[in-house]
C-alpha positions as CSV (number, residue, x, y, z in Angstrom):
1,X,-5.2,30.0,21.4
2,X,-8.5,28.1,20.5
3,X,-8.9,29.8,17.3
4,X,-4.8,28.9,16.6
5,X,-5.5,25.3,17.7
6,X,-8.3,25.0,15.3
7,X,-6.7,26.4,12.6
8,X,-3.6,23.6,13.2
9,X,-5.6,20.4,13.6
10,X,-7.5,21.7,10.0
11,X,-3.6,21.8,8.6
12,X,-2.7,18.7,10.4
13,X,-5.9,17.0,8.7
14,X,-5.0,18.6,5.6
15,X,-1.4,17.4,5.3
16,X,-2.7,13.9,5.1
17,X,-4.3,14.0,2.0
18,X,-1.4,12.9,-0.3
19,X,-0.9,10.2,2.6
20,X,-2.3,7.9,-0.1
21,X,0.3,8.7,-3.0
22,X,3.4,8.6,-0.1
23,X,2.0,5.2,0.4
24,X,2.0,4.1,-3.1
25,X,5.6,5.2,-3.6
26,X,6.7,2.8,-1.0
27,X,4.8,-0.1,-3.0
28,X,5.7,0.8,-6.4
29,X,9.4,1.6,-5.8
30,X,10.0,-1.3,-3.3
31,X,8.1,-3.7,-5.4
32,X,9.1,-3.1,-8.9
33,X,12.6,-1.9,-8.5
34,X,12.7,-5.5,-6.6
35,X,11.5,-7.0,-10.1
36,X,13.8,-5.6,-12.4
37,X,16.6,-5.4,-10.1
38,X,16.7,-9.1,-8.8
39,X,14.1,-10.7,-10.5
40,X,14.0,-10.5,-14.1
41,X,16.5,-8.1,-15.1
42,X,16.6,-8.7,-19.1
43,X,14.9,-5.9,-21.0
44,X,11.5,-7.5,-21.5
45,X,8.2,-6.7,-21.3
46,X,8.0,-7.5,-17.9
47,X,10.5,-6.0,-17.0
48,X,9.4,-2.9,-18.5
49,X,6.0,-3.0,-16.8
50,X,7.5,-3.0,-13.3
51,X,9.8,-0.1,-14.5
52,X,6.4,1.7,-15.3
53,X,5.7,0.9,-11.2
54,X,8.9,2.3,-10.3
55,X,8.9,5.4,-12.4
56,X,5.5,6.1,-11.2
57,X,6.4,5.8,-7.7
58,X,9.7,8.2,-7.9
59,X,6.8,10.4,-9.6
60,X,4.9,11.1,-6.4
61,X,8.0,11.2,-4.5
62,X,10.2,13.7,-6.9
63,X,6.5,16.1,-7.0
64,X,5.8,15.7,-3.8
65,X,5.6,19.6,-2.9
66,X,3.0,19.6,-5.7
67,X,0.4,17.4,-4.3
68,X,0.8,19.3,-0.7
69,X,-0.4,22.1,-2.6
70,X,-3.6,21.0,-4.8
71,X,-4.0,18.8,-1.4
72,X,-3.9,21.1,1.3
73,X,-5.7,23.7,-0.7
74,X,-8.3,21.0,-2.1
75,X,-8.7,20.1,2.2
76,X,-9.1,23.9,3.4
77,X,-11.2,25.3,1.1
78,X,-15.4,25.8,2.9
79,X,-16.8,25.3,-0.8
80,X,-15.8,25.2,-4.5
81,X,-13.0,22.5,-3.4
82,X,-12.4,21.7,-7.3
83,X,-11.3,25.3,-7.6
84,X,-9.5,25.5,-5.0
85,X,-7.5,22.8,-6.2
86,X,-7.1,24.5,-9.3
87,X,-6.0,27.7,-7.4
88,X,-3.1,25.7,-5.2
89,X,-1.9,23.9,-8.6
90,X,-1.8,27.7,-10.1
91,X,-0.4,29.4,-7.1
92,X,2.4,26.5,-6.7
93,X,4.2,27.0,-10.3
94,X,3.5,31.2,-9.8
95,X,5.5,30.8,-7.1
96,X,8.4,28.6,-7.7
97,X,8.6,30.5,-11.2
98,X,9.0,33.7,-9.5
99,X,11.4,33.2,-6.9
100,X,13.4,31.6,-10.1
101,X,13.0,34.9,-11.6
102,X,13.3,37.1,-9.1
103,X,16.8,35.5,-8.1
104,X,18.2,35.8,-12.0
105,X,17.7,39.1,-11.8
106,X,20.3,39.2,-8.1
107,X,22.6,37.5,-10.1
108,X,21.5,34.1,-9.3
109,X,21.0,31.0,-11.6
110,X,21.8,27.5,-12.1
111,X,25.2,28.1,-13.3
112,X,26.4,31.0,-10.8
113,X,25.0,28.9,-7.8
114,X,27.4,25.6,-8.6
115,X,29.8,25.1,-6.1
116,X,32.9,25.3,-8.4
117,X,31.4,28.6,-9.4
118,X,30.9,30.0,-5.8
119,X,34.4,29.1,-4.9
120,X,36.0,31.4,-7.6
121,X,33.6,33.8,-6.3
122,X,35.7,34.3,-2.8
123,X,33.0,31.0,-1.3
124,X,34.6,28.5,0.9
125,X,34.2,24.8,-0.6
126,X,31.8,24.4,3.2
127,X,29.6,27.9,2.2
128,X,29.5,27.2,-1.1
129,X,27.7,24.2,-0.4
130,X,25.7,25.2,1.9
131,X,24.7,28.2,-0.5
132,X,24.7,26.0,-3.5
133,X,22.1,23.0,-1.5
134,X,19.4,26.2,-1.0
135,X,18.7,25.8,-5.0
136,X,16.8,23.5,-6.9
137,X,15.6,23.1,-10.2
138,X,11.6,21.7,-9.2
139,X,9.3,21.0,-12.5
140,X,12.1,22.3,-15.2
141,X,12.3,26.2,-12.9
142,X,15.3,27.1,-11.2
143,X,14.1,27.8,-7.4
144,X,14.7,27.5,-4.0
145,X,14.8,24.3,-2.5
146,X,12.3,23.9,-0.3
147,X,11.1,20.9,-0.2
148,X,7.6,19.8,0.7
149,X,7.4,23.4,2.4
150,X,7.0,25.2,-1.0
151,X,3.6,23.1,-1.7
152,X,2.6,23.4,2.0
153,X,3.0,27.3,1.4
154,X,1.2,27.4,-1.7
155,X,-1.5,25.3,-0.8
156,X,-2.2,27.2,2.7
157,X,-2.5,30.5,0.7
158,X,-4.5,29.4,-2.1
159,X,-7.0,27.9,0.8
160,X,-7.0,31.3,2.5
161,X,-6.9,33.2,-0.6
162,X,-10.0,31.1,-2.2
163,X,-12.1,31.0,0.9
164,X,-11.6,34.8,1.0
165,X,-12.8,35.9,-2.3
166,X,-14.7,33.0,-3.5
167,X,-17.8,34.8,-3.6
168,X,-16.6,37.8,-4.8
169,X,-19.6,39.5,-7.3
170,X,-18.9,42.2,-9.7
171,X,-21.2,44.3,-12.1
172,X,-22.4,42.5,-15.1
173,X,-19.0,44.1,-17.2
174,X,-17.1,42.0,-15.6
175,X,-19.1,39.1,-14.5
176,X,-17.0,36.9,-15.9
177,X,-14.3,37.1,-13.7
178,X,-16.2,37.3,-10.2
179,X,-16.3,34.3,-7.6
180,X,-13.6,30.8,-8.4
181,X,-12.2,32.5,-11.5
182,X,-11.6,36.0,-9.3
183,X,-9.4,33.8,-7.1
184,X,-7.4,32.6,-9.8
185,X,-6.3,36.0,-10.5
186,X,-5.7,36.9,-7.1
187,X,-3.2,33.9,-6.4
188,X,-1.1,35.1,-9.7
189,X,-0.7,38.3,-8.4
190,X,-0.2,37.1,-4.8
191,X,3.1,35.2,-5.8
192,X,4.9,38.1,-6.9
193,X,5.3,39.4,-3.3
194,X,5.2,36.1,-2.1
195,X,8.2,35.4,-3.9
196,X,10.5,38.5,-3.4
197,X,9.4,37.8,0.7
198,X,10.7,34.2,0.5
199,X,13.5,35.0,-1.4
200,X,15.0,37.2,1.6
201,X,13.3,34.8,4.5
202,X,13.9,31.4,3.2
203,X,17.6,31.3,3.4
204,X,17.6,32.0,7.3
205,X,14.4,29.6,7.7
206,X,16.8,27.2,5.8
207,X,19.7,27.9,8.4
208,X,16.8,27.3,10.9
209,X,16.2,24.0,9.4
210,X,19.6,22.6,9.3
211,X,19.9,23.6,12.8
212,X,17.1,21.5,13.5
213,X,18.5,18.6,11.6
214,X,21.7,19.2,13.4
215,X,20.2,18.6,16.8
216,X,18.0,15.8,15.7
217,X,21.0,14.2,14.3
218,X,23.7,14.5,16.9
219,X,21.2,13.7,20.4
220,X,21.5,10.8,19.8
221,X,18.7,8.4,21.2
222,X,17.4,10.8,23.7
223,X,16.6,12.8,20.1
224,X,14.6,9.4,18.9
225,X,13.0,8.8,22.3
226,X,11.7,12.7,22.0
227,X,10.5,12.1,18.6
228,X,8.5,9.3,20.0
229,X,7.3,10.7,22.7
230,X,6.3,14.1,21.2
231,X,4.8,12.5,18.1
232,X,2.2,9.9,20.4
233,X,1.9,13.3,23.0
234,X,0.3,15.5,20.4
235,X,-2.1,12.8,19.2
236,X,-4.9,13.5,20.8
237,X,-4.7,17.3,19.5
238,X,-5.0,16.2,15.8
239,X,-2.0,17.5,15.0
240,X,1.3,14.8,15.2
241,X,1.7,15.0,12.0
242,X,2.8,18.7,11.9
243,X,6.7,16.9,13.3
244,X,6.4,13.7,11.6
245,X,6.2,14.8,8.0
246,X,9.4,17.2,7.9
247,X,11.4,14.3,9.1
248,X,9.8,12.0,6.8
249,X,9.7,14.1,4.0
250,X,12.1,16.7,4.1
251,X,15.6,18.0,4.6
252,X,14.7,18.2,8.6
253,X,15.0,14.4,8.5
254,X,18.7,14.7,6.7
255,X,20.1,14.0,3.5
256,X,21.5,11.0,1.8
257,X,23.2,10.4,-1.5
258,X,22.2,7.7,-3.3
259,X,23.4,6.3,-7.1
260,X,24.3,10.0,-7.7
261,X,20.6,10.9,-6.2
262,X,20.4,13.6,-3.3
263,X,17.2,12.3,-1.0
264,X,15.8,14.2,1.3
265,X,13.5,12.6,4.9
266,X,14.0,9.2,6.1
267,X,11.3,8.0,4.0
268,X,12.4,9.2,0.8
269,X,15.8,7.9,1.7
270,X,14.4,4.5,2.2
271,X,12.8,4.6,-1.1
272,X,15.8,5.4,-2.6
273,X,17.2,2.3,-0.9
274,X,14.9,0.2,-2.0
275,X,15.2,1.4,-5.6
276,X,19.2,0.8,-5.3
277,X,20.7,-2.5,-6.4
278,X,23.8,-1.4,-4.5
279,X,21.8,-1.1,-1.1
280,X,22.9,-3.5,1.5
281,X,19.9,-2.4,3.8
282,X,17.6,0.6,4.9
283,X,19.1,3.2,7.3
284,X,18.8,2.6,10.8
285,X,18.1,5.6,12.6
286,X,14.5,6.4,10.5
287,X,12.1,7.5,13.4
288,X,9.5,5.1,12.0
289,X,10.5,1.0,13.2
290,X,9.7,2.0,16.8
291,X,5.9,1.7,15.5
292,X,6.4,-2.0,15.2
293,X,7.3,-2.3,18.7
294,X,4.3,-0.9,20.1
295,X,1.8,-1.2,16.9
296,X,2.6,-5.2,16.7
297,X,2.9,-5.9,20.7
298,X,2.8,-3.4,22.7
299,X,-0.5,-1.8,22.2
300,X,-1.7,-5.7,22.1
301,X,-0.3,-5.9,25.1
302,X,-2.6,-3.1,26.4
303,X,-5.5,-4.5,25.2
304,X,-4.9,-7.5,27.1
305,X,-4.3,-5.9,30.3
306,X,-8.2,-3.7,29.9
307,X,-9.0,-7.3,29.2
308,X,-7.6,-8.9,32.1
309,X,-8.6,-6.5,34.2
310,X,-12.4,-6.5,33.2
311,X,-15.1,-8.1,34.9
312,X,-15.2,-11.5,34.7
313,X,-18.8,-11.3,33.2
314,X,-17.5,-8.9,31.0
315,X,-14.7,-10.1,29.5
316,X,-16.3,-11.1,25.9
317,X,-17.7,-8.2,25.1
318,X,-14.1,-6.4,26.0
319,X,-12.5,-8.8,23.9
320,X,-15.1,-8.4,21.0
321,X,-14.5,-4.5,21.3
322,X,-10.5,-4.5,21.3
323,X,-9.8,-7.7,18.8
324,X,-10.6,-5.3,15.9
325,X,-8.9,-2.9,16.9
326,X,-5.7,-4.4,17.5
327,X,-6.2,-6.5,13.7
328,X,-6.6,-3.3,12.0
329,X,-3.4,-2.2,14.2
330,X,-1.0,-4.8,13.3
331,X,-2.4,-4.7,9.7
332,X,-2.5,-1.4,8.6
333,X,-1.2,0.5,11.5
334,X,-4.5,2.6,12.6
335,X,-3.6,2.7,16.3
336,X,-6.1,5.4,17.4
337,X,-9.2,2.9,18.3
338,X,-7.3,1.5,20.7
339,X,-5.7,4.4,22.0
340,X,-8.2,6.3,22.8
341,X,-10.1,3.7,24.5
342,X,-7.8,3.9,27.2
343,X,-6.9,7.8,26.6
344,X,-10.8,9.0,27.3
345,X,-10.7,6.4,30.5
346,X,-7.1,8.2,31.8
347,X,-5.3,10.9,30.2
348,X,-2.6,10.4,32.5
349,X,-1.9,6.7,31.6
350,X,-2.2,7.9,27.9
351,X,0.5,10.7,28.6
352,X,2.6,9.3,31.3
353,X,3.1,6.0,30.5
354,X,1.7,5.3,27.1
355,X,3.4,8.1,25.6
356,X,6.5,7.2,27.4
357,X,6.8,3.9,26.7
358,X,6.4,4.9,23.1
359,X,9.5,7.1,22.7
360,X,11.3,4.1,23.9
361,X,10.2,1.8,21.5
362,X,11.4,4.3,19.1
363,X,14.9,4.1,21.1
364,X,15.6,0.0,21.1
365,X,14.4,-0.4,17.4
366,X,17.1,2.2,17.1
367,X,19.6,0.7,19.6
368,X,19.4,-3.1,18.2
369,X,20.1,-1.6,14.5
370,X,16.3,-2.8,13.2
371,X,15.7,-1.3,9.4
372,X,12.9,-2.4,7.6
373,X,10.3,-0.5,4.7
374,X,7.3,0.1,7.1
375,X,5.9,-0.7,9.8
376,X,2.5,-2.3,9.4
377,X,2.2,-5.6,8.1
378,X,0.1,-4.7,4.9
379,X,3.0,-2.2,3.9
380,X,5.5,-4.4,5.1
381,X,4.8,-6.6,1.9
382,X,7.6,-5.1,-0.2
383,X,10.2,-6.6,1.7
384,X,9.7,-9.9,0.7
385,X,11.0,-9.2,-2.4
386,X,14.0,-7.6,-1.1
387,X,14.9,-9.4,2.0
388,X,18.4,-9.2,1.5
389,X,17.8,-5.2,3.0
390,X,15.8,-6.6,6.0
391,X,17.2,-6.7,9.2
392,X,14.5,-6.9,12.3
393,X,16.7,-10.6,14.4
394,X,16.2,-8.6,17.0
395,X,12.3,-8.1,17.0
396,X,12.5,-11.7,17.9
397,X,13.0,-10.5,21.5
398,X,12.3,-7.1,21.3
399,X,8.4,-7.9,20.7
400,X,7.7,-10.4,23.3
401,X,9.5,-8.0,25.5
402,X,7.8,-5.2,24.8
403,X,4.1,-7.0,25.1
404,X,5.3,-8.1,28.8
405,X,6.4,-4.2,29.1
406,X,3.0,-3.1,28.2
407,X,1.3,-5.5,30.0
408,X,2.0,-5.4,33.3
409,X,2.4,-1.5,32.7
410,X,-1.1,-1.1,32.2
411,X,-2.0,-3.7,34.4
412,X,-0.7,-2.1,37.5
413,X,-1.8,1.2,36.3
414,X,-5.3,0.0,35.8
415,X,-5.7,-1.9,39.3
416,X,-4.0,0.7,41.2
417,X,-5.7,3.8,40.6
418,X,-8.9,1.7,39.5
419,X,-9.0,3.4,35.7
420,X,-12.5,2.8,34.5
421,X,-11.2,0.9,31.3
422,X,-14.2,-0.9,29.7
423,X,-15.3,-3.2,31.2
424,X,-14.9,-2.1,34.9
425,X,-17.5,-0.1,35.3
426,X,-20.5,-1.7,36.5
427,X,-23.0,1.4,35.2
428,X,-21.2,2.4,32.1
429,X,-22.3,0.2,29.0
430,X,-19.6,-0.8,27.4
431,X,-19.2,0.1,23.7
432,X,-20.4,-3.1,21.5
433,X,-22.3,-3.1,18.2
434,X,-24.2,-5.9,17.3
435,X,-26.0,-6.8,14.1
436,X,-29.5,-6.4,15.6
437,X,-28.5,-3.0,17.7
438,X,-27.0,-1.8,13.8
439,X,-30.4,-2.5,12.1
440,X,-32.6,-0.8,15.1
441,X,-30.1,2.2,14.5
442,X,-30.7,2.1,10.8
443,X,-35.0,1.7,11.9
444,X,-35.0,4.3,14.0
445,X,-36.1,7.7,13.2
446,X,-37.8,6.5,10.3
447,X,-34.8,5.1,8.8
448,X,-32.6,7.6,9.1
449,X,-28.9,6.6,8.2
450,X,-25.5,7.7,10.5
451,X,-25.1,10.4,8.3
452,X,-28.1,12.1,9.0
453,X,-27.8,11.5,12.7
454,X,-24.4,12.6,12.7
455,X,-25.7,15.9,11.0
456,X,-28.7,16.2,13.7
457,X,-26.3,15.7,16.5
458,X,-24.2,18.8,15.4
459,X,-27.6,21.0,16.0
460,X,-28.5,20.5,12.0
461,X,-27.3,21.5,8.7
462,X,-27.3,25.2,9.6
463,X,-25.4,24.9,13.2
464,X,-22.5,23.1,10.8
465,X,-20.0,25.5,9.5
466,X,-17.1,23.0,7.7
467,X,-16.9,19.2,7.4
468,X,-13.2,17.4,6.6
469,X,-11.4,14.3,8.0
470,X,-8.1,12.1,8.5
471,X,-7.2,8.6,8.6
472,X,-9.8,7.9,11.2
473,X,-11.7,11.0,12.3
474,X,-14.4,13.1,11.2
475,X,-13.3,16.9,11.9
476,X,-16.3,19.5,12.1
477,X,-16.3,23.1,13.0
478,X,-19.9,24.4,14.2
479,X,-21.2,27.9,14.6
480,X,-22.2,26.8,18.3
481,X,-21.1,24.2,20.4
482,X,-24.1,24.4,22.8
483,X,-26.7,22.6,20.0
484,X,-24.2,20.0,20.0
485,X,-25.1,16.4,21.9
486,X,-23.0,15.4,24.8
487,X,-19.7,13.6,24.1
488,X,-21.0,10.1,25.8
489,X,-24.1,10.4,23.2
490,X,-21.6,9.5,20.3
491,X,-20.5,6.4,21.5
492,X,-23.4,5.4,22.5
493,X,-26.0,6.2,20.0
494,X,-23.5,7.2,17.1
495,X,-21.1,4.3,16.4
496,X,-18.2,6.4,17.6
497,X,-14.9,5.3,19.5
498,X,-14.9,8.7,21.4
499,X,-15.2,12.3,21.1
500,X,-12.5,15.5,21.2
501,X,-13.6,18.9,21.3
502,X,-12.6,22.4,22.1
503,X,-15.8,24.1,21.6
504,X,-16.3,25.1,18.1
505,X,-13.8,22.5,16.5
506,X,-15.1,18.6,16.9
507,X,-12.8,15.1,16.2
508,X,-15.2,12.4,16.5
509,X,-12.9,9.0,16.1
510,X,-14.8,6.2,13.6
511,X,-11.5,4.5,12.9
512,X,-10.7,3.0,9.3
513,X,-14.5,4.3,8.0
514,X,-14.2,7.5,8.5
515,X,-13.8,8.4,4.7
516,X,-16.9,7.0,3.8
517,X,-19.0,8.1,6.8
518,X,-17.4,11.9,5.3
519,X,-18.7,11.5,2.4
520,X,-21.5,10.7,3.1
521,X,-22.4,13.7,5.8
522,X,-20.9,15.9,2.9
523,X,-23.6,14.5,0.7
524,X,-26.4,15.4,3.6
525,X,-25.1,18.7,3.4
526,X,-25.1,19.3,-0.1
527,X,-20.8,19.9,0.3
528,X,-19.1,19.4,-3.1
């Protein structure tokens, strides 16, 4: 179970690599389809330029199960990461073209899978188009229609299949073809079976799916408030975003038609939306606006309370700790500095009423009919350019309300079972980085910099067996967690906002610098 749980959060960390192009889509679209929509809508050259915004952005949506692949194989590979990359992209058009293939030669193409075609076949018009929605046509190949879960196949085999043979050495004959360019070969015989096996098991995974999405869809809110709840509950584990990105990005989160377009996930349909000069507004029920409840006042609200409820003589420092955080909250929407201040002090407040609480934001976003493109203020932005698709009257009182919620929540919490949130603790040094204390960091050591720390602190170089990240933490895997420094030794000494482990596999959390501070450790350890 250790070893499984490993394996997930690397998947989970792996999965947000495209995060930055599914951003990007909600800019360009919402932005430029905005432009030529409402704004200057002869066929100029500025209209033409925002077009180029829009049709870039539909780009990384429409190909989305592409950059899973080169991304997810790109994030698991040990070394060679370039290849490996090379190897997903490889793998991923192998294997759409040979399910394609494979299918023509059952009788199956783009003209005998139409509906009309099915029905003079014996179909029903409701099988036919069930049959007829498992088929795509995905980069000009007739295929299944999978989805983002054909890229997140292909780039989870190329990983394994490139870390496996990687270093692969032959005789000096056939040299050539040893090591990177070895796996190359092996992923373009590997889609051949993989292929003919997802020819006969994707159909029933797809019934599987729709299932799913017929659940989710008809529970109604106790369906959002487990979707809220489920997504904060697995946070801590590193892997939330195994259930948010299928309903985000797939058929899982339902379909909608839109100016003749199928979409698929509540964030493609809103991009759609936003694209759509017949939109009125963005759909309702998206598992996403509850984050502006608890992103914009509720975790503020939490903050206030581990203020409040700090020592007097403590106070600023608290406040000089937690103001960041709850900025680059309402800004960008990193919630996890703030989270796990108070998750490391109590995992029961984090679970039983954080967590909670959460799931119910998600419910009265839903329930007072708020729809809005995203949920931070910084990618909120588009939507001044199409208001006319906003609604959010009711986050007039549905913010306020929820900061009083939080509040006192906390509060009580805090007081009554005497939670060692900072600040309350008279022997615990409460975590606070000034100017001077960075520059004697930086001295000591004879000047060594974070990154090398970082790499002592993991027992050295040789103790370290793979380095990756997320949005906000550093994820390393070590030989043996015994040369490792105690969990308290990171936020202390290290510039971390706190520590998860389970033995081999490390998440230490540095927030919104986390891809730099990667980078940079890579570079210690001579990782490409």
């Amino acid at each position: 179970m250790k070893k499984l749980q490993e394996k997930l959060q690397s998947f989970s960390g792996a999965m947000m690599v495209p995060i930055i192009l599914l951003i990007l889509v909600g800019f360009y679209v919402g932005i430029g389809a905005a432009v030529t929509n409402y704004i200057v809508t002869d066929n100029n050259i500025i209209n033409t330029i925002f077009k180029m915004f829009t049709s870039m952005g539909f780009t990384f949506m429409n190909y989305l199960p592409l950059w899973f692949a080169v991304g997810i194989s790109f994030t698991l590979a040990k070394k060679e990461k370039g290849w490996a990359a090379f190897a997903g992209l490889v793998l991923f058009f192998c294997y759409i073209t040979c399910i394609g293939t494979y299918a023509n030669s059952q009788g199956w193409n783009a003209e005998t899978v139409a509906i009309d075609a099915l029905i003079e076949n014996g179909y029903t018009r409701e099988a036919a188009m069930n049959f007829n929605a498992l088929w795509d046509t995905v980069a000009g190949k007739f295929t299944f229609n999978m989805g983002i879960f054909s890229g997140i196949i292909a780039g989870l085999c190329a990983g394994f299949i490139h870390n496996k043979f990687y270093e692969t050495k032959f005789n000096s004959t056939f040299a050539f073809f040893q090591g990177t360019k070895f796996v190359i070969i092996v992923v373009t015989l590997f889609s051949i079976p993989l292929a003919v096996l997802s020819y006969y098991l994707w159909p029933p995974i797809a019934n599987v799916l729709q299932m799913i999405t017929h659940v989710i869809t008809t529970s109604g809110y106790f369906g959002t408030w487990l979707f809220g709840f489920i997504d904060k509950a697995l946070l801590p584990f590193g892997i939330h975003h195994l259930i948010a990105f299928p309903i985000e990005y797939s058929a899982v989160g339902g379909t909608m038609t839109i100016d003749n377009v199928v979409y698929e996930g509540v964030r493609n349909i809103i991009v759609g939306q936003a694209a759509s000069p017949n939109a009125t507004g963005y759909i309702v029920r998206n598992f996403t606006t509850g984050r502006i409840l608890f992103q914009l006042a509720g975790l503020p609200g939490a903050a206030f309370a581990m203020y409040k409820c700090a020592k007097p003589e403590n106070r600023k420092k608290v406040a000089s700790l937690l103001i960041p955080a709850v900025l680059t909250l309402a800004l960008v929407g990193i919630s996890e500095p703030i989270e796990y201040t108070f998750l490391f002090a109590s995992p029961v407040l984090y679970w039983l009423v954080y967590a909670p609480l959460c799931g119910l934001c998600y419910v009265f976003a839903e329930l007072t009919k708020v729809s809005i493109n995203g949920n931070a203020l910084f990618f909120m932005i588009p939507n001044l350019f199409q208001p006319n698709k906003v609604h959010i009257w009711s986050l007039l009182y549905l913010l306020p309300l929820t900061f009083i919620v939080y509040y006192f929540s906390f509060k009580f919490f805090i007081t009554k079972f005497n939670i060692k949130t900072p600040g309350r603790d008279e022997n615990e040094e409460i975590k606070l980085m000034s100017k001077k204390e960075y520059q004697n960091i930086k001295k000591s050591s004879e000047n060594e910099k974070l990154e090398i720390l970082i790499v002592e602190a993991f027992g050295g170089a040789e103790n370290i067996e793979s380095v990756s990240c997320c949005a906000t933490r550093l994820r390393v895997i070590v030989k043996d967690y015994k040369k490792v420094v105690d969990d308290s030794e990171w936020t202390k000494n290290l510039q971390a906002l706190g520590c998860v482990h389970n033995e081999n596999s490390y998440q230490i959390i540095y927030g919104v610098n986390v891809g730099n501070i990667t980078t940079a450790v890579k570079d210690v350890l001579g990782i490409d």
